[in-house]
C-alpha positions as CSV (number, residue, x, y, z in Angstrom):
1,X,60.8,-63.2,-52.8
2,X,62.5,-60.3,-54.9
3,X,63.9,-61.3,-58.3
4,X,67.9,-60.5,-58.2
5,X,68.8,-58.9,-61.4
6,X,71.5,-60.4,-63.4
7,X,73.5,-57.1,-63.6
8,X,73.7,-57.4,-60.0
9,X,75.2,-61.0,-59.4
10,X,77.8,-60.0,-62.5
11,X,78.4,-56.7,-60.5
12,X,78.9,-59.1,-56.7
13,X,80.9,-61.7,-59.2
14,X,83.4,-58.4,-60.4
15,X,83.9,-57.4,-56.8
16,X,83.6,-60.8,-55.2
17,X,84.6,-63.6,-57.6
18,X,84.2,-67.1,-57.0
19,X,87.2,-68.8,-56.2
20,X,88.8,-72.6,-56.4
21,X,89.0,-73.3,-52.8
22,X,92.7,-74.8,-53.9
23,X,94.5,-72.6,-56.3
24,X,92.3,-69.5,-55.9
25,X,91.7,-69.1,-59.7
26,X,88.3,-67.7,-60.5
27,X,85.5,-69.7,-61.4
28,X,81.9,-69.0,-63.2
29,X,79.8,-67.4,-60.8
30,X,76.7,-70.0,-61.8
31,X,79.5,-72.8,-61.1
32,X,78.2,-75.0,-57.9
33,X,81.6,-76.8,-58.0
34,X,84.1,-75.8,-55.2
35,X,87.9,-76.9,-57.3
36,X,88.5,-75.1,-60.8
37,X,88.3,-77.6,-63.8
38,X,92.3,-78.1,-63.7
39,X,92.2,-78.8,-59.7
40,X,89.4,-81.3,-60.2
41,X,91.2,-82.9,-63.1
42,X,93.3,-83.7,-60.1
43,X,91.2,-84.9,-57.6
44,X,89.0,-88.3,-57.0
45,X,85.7,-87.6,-55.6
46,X,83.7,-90.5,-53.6
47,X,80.9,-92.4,-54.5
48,X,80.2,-93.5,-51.0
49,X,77.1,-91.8,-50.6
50,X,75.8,-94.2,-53.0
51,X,76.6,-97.6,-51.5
52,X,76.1,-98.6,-47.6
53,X,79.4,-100.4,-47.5
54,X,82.8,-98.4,-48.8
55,X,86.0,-97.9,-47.2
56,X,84.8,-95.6,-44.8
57,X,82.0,-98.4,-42.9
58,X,85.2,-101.0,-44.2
59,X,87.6,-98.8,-41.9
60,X,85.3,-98.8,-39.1
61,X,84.0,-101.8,-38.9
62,X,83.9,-103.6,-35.5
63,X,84.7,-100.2,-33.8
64,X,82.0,-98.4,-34.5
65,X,78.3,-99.1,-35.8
66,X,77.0,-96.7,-38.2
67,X,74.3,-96.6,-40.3
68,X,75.9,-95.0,-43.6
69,X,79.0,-92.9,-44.3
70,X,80.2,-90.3,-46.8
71,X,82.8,-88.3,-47.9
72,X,83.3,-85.9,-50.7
73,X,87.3,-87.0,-52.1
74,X,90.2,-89.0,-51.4
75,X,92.7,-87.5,-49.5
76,X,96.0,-87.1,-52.1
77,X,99.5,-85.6,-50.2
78,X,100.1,-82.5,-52.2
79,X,97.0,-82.2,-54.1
80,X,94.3,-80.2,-54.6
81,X,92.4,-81.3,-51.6
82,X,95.2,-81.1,-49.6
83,X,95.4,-77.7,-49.7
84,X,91.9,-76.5,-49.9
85,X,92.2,-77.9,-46.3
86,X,94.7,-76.1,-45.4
87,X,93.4,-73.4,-46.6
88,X,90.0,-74.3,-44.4
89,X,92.0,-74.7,-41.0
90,X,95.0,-71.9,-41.5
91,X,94.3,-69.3,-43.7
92,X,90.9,-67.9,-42.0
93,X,88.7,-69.3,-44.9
94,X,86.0,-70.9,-43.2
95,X,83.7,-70.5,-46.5
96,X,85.5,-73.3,-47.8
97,X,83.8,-75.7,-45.0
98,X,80.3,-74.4,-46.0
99,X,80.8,-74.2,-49.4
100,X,82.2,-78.2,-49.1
101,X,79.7,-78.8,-46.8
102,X,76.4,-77.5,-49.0
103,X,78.3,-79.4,-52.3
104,X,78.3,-82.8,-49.9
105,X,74.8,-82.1,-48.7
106,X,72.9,-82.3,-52.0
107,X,74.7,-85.4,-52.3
108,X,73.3,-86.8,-49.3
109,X,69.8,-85.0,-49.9
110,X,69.5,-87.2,-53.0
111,X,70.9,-90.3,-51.4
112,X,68.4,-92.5,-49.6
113,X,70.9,-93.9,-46.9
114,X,70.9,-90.4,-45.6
115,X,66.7,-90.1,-45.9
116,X,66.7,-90.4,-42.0
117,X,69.2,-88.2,-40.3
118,X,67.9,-85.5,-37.7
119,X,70.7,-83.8,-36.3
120,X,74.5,-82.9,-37.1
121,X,76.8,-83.1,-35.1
122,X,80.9,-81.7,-35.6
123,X,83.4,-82.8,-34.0
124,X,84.8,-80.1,-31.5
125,X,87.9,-78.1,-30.9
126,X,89.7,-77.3,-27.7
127,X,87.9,-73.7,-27.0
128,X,92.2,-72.5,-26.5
129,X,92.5,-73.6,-30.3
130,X,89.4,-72.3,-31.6
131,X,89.6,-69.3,-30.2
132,X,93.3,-68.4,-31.9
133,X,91.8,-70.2,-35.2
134,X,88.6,-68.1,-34.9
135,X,86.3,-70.8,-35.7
136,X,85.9,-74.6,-35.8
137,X,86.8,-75.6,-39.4
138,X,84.1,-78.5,-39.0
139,X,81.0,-76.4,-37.6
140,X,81.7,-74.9,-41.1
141,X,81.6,-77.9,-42.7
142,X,78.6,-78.8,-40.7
143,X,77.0,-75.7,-41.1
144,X,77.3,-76.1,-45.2
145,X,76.0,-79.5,-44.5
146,X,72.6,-78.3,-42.8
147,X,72.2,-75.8,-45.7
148,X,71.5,-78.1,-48.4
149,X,69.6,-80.9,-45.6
150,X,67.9,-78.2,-43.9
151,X,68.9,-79.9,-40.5
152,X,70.0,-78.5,-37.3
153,X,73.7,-78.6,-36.3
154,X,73.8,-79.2,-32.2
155,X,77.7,-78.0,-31.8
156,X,77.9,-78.4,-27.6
157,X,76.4,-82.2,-27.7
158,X,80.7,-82.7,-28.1
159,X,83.4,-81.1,-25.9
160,X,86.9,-81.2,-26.0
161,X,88.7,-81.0,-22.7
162,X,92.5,-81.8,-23.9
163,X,94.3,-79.6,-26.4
164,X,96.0,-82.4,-28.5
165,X,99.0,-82.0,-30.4
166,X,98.6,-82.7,-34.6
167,X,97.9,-86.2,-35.8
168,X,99.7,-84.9,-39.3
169,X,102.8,-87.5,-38.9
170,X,101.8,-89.5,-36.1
171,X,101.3,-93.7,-36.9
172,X,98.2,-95.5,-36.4
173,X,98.9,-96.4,-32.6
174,X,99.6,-93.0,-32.0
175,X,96.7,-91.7,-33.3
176,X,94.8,-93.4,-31.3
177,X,96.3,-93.2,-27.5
178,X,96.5,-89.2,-28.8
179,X,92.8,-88.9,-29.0
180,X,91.9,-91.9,-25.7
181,X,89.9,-89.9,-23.1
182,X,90.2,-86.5,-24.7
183,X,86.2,-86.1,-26.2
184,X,83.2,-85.3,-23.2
185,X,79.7,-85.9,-24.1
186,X,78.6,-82.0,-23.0
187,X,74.8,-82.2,-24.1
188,X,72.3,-85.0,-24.1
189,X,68.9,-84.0,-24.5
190,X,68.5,-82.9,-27.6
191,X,70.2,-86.2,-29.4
192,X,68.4,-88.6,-27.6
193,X,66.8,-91.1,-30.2
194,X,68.1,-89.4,-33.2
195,X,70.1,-90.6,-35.9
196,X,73.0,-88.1,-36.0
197,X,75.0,-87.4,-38.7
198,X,78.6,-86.9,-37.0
199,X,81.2,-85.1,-39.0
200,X,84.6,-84.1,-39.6
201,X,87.4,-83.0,-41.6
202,X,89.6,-85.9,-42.7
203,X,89.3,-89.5,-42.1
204,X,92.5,-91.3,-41.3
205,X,92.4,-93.8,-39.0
206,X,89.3,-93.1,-38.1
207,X,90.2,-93.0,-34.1
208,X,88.8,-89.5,-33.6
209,X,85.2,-90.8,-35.1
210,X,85.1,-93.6,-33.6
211,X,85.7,-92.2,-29.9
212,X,83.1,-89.1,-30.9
213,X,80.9,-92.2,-32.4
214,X,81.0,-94.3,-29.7
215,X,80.1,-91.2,-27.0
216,X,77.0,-90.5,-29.0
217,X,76.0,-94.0,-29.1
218,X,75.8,-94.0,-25.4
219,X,72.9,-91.8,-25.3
220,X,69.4,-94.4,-25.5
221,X,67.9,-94.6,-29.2
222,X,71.0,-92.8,-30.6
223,X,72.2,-94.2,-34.3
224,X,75.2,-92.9,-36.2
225,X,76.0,-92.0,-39.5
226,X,79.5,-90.3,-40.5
227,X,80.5,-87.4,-43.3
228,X,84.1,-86.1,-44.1
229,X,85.1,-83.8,-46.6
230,X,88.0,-85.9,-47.4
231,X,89.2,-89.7,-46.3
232,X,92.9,-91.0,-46.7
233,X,93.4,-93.7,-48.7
234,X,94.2,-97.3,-47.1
């Protein structure tokens, strides 16, 4: 493998700088974080990788069985995270996923909950919304994610066949009658037996994971374990 030259990575850092995936400032181009040192100051990562039971398998219990969950930070109105996800989803920016997505990954490489996993799996978007957004802002997520696990991401195990509206401002209740019947199970044979890793943006009420969750689960052998860049607080 050829040996870069440091001239040249200061030259691609000139041109190309590495930027807070919040505010946009630069950062040091041997930084692996993805928020600037004032964003972070502002955030609240997870440590959920760390410990089988947090409020993610807390959230879910007795809806869905999983084997271990994860997510990066808590979800803060406003902050930092906040807006690196919108940032993800509406400003074309789908670097941010993978980028969040390979920073979560060596987490979970390290972590032996997550020793197990043998596939990825993102939660889909309607095809009419994907194709105005240009890309699924959790395939880049997941794709970050089978970086740093070197795992393959199956993205048509999942279909979406109705174009839901936001959950942004909708109430629990809502939440979940808006997502009831809308996921498909599309492909089968390539999950069956595995333990999947099934991921998405932002954890809420959990009613889009646990629908996604509880499709997987219906395939023989299948086990479930869940990642999220972000969850909302309780």
């Amino acid at each position: 493998m050829p040996i870069i030259p440091s001239w040249w990575n200061a030259l691609v850092h000139l041109f190309y700088p590495q930027l807070c995936v919040a505010c946009d400032a630069a950062m040091p181009s041997s930084s692996r974080q993805c928020f600037c040192f004032s964003c972070r100051s502002k955030i609240e990562p997870t440590t959920f990788h760390e410990s089988k039971e947090n409020d993610i398998s807390e959230r879910l219990w007795g809806r869905l069985p999983i084997e271990s969950a994860a997510a990066l930070y808590y979800f803060d109105k406003k902050g930092p995270v906040q807006l690196a996800l919108h940032h993800l989803k509406y400003k074309n920016q789908p670097d941010i996923g993978k980028r969040l997505g390979r920073l979560l990954g060596t987490q979970l490489y390290s972590s032996p909950l997550f020793k197990d996993i043998n596939c990825i799996v993102p939660v889909p978007l309607h095809p009419k919304k994907e194709r105005k957004r240009g890309y699924n802002q959790t395939m880049a997520f997941a794709l970050g994610l089978a970086d740093a696990l070197q795992l393959p991401v199956y993205g048509n195990t999942l279909a979406r066949q109705q174009d839901t509206v936001s959950q942004t401002n909708k109430h629990r209740m809502e939440r979940f009658q808006n997502v009831g019947q809308v996921f498909i199970l599309k492909q089968t044979k390539n999950i069956a037996g595995k333990h999947i890793l099934l991921v998405d943006d932002v954890l809420t009420t959990g009613a889009t994971l646990e629908f996604c969750g509880n499709l997987l689960l219906s395939v023989p052998g299948v086990k479930i374990s869940i990642a999220t860049i972000a969850v909302a607080r309780n």
